[in-house]
N, C-alpha and C positions, 0 to 999 in steps of 0.2 A: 461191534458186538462180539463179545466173545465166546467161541465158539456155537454161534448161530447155526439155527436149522435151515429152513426156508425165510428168506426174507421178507417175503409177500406172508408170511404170519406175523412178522413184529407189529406193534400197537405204537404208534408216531405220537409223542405227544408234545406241542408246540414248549416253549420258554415259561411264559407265564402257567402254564397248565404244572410245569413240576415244581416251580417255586411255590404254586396254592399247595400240590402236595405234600411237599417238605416243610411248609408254613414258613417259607424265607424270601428276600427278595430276589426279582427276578434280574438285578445285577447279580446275587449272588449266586444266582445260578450262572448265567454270564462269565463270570470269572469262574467256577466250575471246568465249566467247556473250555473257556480258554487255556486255563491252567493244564490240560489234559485230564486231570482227575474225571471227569465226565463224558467219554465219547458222545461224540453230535454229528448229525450230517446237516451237510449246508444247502438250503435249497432258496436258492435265488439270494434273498436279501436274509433268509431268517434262518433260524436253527430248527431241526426235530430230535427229539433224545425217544430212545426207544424204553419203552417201560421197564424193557428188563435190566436195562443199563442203569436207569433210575434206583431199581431193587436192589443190585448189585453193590452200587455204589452207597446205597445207607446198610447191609449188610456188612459191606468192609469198615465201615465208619463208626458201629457198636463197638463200646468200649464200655465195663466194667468198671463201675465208679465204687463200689460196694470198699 
């Protein structure tokens, strides 16, 4: 997270949860994370992305088609 406050205020949201809000699949969230373009923490077997990581990252990702 970058430049995170408290950590115990981020909002965890699993794999499938930011691929439904990105309306993509959740390989392509998958390769996201992997790629780095997406920081993730690993907890156990599965990934968590934090919301604001999610925001950030379609933020950097608008681009001006006009």
């Amino acid at each position: 997270m970058a430049n995170s406050g408290d950590i115990s205020e981020a909002k965890f949201l699993t794999i499938a949860e930011v691929a439904s809000m990105m309306r993509v699949s959740k390989m392509t969230v998958y390769r996201l994370v992997h790629n780095g373009d997406l920081p993730a923490v690993r907890v156990g077997r599965s990934f968590r992305v934090t919301e604001r990581d999610v925001n950030a990252y379609l933020q950097r990702s608008f681009y001006d088609a006009g």
